[in-house]
Every structure is written in C-alpha cells, then in structure tokens.
DSSP file (Angstrom, degrees, kcal/mol; ACC not computed):
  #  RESIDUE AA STRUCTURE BP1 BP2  ACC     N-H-->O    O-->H-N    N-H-->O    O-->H-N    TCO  KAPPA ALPHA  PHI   PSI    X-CA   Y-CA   Z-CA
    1    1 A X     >        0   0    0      0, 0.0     4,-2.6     0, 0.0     3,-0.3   0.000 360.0 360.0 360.0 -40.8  117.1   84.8   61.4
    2    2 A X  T  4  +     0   0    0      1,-0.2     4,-0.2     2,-0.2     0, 0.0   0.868 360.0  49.1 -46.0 -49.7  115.7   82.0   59.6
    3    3 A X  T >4 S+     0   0    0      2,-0.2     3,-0.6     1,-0.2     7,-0.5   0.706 107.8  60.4 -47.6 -37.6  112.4   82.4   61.2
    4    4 A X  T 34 S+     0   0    0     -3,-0.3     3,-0.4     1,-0.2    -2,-0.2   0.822 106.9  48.3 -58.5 -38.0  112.6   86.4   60.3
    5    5 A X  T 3< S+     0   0    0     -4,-2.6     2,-1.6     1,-0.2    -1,-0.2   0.868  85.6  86.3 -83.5  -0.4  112.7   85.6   57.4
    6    6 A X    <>  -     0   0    0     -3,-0.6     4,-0.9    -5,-0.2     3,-0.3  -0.492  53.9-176.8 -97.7  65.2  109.8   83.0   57.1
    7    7 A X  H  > S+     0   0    0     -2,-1.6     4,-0.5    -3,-0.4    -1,-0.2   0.548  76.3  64.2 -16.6 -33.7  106.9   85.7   56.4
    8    8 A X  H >> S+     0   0    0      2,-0.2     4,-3.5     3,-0.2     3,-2.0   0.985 104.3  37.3 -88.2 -67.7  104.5   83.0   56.5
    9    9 A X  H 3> S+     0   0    0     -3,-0.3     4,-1.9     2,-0.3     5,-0.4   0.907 112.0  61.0 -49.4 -66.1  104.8   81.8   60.2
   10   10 A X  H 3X S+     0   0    0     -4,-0.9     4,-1.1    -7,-0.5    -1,-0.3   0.723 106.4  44.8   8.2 -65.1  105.3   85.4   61.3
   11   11 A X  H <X S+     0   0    0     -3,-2.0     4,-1.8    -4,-0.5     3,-0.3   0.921 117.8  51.6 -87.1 -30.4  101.6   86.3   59.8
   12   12 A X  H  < S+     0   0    0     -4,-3.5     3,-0.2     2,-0.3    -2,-0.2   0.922 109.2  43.1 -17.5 -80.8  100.5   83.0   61.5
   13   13 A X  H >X S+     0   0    0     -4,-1.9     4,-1.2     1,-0.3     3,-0.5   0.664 113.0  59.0 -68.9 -39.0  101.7   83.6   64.6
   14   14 A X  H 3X S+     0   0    0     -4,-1.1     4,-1.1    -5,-0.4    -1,-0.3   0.767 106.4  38.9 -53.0 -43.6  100.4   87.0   64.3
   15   15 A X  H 3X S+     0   0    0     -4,-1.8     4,-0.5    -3,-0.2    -1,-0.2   0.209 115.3  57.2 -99.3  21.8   96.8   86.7   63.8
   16   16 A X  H <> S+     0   0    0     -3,-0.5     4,-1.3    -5,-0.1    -2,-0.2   0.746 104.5  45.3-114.3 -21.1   96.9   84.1   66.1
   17   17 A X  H  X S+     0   0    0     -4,-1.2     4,-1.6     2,-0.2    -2,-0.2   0.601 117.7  53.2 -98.3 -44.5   98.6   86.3   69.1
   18   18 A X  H  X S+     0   0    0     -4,-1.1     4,-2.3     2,-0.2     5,-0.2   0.995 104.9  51.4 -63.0 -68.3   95.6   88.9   67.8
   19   19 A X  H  X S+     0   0    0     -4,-0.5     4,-3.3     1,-0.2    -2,-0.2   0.821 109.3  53.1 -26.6 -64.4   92.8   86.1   68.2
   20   20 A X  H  X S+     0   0    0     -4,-1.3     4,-3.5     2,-0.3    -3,-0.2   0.859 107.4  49.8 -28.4 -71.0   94.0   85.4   71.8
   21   21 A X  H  X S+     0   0    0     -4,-1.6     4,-3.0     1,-0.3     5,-0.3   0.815 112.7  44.9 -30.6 -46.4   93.8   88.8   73.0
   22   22 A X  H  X S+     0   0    0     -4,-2.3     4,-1.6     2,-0.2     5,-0.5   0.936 113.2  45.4 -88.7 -30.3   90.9   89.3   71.9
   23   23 A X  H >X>S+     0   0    0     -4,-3.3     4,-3.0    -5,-0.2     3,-1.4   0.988 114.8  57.6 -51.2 -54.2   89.3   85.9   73.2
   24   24 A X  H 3X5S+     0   0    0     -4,-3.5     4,-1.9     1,-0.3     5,-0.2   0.836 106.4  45.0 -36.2 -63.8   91.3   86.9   76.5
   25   25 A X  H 3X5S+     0   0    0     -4,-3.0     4,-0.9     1,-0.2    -1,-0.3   0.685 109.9  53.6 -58.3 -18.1   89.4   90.4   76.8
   26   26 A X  H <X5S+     0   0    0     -4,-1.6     4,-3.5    -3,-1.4     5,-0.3   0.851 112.7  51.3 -80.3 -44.8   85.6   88.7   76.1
   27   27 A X  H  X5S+     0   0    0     -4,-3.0     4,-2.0    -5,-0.5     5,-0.4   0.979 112.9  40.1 -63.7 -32.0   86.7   86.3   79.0
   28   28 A X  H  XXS+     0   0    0     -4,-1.9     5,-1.9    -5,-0.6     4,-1.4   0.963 113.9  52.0 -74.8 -38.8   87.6   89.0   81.3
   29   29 A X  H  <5S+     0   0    0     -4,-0.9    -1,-0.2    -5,-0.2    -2,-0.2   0.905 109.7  49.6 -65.6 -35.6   84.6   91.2   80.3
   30   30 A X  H  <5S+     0   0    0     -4,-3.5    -1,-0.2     1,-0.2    -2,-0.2   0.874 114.9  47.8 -60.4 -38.7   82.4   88.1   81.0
   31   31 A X  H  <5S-     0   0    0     -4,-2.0    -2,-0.2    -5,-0.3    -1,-0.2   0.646 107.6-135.3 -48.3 -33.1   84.6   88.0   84.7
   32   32 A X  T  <5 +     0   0    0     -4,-1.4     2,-0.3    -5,-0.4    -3,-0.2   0.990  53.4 146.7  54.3  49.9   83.8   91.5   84.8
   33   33 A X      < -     0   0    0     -5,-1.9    -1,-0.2    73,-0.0    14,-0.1  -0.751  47.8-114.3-109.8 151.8   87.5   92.3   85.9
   34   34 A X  E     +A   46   0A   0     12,-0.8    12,-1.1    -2,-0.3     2,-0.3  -0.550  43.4 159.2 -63.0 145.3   89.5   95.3   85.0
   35   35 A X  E     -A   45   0A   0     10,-0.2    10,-0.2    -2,-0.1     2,-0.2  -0.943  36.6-100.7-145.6-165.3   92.5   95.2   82.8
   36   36 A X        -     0   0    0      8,-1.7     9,-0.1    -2,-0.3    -2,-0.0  -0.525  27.6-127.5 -96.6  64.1   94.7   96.7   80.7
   37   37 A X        -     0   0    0     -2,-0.2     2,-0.1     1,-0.1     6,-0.1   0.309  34.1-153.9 -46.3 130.1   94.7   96.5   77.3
   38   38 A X        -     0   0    0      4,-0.1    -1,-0.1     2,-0.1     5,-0.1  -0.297  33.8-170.6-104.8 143.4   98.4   95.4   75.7
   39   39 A X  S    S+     0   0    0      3,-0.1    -2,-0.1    -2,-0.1    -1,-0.0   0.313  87.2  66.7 -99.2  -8.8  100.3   95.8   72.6
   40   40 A X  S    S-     0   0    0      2,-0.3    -2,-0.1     1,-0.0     3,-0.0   0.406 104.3 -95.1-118.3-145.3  102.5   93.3   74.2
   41   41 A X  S    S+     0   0    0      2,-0.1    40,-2.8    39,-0.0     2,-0.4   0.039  96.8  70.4-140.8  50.4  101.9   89.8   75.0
   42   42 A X  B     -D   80   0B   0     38,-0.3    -2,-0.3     2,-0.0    38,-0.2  -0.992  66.0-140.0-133.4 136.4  100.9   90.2   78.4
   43   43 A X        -     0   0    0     36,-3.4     2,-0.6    -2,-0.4    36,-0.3  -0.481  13.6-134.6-117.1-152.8   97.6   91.7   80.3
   44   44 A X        -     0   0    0     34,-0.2    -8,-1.7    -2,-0.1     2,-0.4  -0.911  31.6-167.8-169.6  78.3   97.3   93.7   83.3
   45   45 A X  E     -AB  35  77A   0     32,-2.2    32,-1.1    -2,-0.6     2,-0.9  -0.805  17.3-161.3 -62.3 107.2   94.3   92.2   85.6
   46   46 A X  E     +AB  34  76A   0    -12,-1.1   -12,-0.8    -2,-0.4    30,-0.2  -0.884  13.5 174.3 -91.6 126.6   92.8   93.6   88.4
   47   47 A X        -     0   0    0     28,-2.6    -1,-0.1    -2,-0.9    29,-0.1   0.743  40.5-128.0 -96.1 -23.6   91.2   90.9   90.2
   48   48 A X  S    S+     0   0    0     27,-1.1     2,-0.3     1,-0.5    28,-0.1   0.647  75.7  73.5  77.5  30.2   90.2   92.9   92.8
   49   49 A X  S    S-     0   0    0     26,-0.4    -1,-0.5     1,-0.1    -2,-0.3  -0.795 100.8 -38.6-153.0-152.4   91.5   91.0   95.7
   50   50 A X     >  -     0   0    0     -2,-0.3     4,-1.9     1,-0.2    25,-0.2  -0.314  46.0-145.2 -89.7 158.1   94.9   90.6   97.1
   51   51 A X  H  > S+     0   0    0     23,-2.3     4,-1.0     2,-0.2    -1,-0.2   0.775  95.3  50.4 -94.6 -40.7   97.2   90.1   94.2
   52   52 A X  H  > S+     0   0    0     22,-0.4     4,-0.9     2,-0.2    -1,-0.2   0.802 112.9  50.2 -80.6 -21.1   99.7   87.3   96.4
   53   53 A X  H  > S+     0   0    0      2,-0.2     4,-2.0     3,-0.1    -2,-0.2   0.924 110.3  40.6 -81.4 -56.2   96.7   85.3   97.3
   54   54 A X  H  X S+     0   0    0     -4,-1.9     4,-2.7     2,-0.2     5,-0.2   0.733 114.4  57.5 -56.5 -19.7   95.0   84.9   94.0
   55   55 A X  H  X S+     0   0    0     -4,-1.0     4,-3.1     3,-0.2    -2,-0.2   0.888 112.8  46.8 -81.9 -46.2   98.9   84.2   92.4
   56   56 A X  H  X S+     0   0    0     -4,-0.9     4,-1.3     1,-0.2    -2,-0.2   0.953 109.8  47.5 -84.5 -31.2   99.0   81.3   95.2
   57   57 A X  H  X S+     0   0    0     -4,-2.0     4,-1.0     2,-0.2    -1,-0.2   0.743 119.4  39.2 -55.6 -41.6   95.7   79.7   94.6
   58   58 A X  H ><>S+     0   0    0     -4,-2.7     3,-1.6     1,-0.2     5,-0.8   0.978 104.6  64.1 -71.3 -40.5   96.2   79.6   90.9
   59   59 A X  H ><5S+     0   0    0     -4,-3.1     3,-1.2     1,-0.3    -2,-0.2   0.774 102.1  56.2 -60.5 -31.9   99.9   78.7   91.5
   60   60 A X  H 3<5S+     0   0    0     -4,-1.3    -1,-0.3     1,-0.3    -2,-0.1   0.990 108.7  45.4 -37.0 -62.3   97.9   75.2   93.2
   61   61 A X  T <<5S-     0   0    0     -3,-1.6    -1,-0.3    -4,-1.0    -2,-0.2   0.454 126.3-115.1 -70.1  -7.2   96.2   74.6   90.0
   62   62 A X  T < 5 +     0   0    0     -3,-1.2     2,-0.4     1,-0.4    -3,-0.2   0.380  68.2 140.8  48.6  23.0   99.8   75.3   88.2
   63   63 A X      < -     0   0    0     -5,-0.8    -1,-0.4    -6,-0.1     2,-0.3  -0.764  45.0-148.1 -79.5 133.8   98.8   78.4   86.3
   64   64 A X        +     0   0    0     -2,-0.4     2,-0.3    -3,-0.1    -9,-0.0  -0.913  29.1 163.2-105.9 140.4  101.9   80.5   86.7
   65   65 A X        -     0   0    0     -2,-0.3     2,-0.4    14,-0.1    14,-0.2  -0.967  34.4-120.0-161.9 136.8  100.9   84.1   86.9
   66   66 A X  E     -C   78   0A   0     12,-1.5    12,-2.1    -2,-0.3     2,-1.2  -0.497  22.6-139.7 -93.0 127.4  102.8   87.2   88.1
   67   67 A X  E     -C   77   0A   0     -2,-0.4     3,-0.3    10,-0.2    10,-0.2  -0.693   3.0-157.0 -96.2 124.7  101.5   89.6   91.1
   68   68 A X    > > +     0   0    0     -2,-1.2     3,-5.6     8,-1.0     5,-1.6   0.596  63.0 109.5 -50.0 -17.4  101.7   92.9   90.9
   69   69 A X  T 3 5S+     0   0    0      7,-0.6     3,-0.2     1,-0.3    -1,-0.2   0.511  72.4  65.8 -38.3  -1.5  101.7   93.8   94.1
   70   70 A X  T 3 5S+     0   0    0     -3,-0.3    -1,-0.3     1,-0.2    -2,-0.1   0.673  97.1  55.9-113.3 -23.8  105.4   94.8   93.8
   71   71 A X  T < 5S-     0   0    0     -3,-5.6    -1,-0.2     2,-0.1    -2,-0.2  -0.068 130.5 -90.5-104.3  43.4  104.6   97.6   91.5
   72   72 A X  T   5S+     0   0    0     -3,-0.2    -3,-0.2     1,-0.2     2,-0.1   0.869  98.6 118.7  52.2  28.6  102.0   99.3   93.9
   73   73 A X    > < +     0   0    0     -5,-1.6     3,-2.1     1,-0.1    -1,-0.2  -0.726  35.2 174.0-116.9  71.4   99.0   97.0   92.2
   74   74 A X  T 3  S+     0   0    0      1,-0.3   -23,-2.3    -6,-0.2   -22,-0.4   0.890  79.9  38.1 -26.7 -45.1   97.8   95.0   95.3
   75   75 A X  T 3  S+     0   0    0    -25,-0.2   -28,-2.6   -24,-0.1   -27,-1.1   0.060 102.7 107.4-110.8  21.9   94.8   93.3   93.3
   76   76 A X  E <   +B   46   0A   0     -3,-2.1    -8,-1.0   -30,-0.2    -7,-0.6  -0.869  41.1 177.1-111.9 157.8   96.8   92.9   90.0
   77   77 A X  E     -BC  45  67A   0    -32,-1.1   -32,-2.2    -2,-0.2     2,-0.9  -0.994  20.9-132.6-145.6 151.8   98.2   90.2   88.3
   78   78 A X  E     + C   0  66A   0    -12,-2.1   -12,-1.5    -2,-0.3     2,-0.5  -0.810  20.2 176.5 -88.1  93.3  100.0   89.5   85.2
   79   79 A X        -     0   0    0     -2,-0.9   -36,-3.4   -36,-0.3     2,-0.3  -0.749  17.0-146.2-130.5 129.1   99.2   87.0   83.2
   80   80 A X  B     -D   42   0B   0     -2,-0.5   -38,-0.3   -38,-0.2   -39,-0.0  -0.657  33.3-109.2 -93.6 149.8  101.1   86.2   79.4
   81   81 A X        +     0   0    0    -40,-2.8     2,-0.2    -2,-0.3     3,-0.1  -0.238  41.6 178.5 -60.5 152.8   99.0   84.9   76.6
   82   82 A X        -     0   0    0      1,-0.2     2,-0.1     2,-0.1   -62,-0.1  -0.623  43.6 -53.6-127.3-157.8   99.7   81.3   75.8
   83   83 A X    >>  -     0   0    0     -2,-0.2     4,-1.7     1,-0.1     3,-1.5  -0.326  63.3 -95.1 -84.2 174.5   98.0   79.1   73.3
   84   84 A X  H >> S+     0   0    0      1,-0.3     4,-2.9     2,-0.2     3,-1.0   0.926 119.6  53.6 -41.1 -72.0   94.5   78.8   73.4
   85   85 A X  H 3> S+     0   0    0      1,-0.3     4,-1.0     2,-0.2    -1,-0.3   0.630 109.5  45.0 -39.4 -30.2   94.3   75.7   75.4
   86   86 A X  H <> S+     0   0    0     -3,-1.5     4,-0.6     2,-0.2    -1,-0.3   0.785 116.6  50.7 -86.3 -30.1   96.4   76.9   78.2
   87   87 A X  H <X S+     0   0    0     -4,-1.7     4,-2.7    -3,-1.0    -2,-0.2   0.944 101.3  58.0 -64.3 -30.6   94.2   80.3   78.1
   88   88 A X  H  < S+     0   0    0     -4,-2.9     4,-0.4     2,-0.2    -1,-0.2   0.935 113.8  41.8 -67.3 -40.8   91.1   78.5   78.1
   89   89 A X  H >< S+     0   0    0     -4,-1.0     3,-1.0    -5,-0.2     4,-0.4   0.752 104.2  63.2 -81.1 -77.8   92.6   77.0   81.7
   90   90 A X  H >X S+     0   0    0     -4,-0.6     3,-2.7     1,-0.3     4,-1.9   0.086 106.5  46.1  12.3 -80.6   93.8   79.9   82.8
   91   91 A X  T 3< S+     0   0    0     -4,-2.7    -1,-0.3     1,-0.3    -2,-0.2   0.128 107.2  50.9 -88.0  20.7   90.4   80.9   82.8
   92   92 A X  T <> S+     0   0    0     -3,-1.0     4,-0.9    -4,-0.4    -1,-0.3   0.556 112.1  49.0 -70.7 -54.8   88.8   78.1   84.3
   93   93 A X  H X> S+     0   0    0     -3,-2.7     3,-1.6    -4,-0.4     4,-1.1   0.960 113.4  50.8 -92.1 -65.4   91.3   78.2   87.4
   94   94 A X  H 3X S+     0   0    0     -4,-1.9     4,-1.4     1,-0.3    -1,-0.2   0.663 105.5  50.5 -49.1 -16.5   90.6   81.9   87.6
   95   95 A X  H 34 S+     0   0    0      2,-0.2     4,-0.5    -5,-0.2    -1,-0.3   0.774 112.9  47.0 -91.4 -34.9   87.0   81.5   87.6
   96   96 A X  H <X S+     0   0    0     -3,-1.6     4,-1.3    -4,-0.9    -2,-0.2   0.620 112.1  54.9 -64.6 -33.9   87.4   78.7   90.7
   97   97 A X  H  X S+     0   0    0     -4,-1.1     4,-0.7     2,-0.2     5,-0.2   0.941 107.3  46.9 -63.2 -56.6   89.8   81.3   92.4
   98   98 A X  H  X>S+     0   0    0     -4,-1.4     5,-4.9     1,-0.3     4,-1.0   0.681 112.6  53.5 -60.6 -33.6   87.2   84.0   92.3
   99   99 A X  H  45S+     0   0    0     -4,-0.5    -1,-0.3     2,-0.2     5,-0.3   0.961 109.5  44.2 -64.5 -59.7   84.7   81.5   93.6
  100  100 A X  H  <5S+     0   0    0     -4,-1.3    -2,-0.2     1,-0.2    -1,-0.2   0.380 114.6  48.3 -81.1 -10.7   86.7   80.7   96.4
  101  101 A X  H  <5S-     0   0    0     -4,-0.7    -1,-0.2   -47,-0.0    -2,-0.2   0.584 123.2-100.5-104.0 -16.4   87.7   84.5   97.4
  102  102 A X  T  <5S+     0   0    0     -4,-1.0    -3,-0.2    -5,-0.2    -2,-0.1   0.934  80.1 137.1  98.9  58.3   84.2   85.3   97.0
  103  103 A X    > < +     0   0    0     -5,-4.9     3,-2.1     1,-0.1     4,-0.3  -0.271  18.5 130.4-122.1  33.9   83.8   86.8   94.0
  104  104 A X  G >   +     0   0    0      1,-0.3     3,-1.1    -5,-0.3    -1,-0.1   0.741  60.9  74.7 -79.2 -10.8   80.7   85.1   92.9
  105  105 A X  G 3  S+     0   0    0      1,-0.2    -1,-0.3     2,-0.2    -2,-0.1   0.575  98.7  41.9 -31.3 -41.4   79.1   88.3   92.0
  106  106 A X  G <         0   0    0     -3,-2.1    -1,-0.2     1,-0.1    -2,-0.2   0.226 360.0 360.0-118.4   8.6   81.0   88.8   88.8
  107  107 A X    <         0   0    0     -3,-1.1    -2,-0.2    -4,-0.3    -1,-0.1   0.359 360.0 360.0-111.5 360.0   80.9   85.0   87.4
C-alpha cells in the first residue's frame, strides 16, 4: 500500500512504461514487424516466422520471450517491456534472429 500511496513513483514509473512503448513500437516499425498495440505491459509480435523457433533462438541469447503459437499465432511472440536497457537487447537479439531466419529484407 505504501507504494499506492507514493504518487510520485507511480507518475515515474508511468511515463516511463509510456516512453518504452513507444520506443518499442519505433523499433518494430524500423523491423517492419506487425504487432499489437497494448494498454498492458506486454506486445503482440508477429515475426513472421515460426513462433517456437524464433522463442528458441532468442532463448540462446537469454531473452525470455513467450510464443504464441499456443493461442493459434504461429509467427507470434510475446514479449513484456522491461527497462530500457534490456529493451534495447531485446532488440538487438531480435534483429540477429531475423538475420539468421532470413529476414534481411525488413532490417
């Protein structure tokens, strides 16, 4: 409750959770992947290749990332925002994944 009640960290944590998103979606639009846009703190990816293959390739690099594949999204993955620094690899190892499925078209 103490943290409800700390207004300050709240709007922090808030425009910082906003910032992210939106850095996330410039990275993906640079990727030229589908997603989904979120209220939440998660985004919707279509990578456009198999959804268990790209989850193990980052999973090498130790980005943990969820496949969709379970929810009838083959080529999706699920990936929750973190702080900057871990989005900034994220998208680094995704951009090396893409490479290496043969996605060099859209980087």
């Amino acid at each position: 409750q103490a943290a409800l009640a700390d207004t300050a960290f709240l709007q922090a944590t808030l425009t910082d959770s906003i910032k992210e998103k939106s850095y996330f979606y410039r990275e993906l639009d640079k990727l030229k992947l589908k997603y989904i846009t979120s209220h939440t703190n998660f985004v919707l990816i279509d990578t456009g290749f198999d959804a268990n293959d790209i989850f193990q390739r980052l999973l090498s690099r130790g980005v943990i990332v969820r496949p969709a594949k379970g929810y009838n999204l083959p080529t999706c993955i699920r990936v929750t925002l973190g702080r900057h620094e871990e989005n900034i690899r994220f998208f680094q190892a995704l951009a090396e994944v893409l490479k290496e499925v043969g996605a060099k078209e859209t980087l």
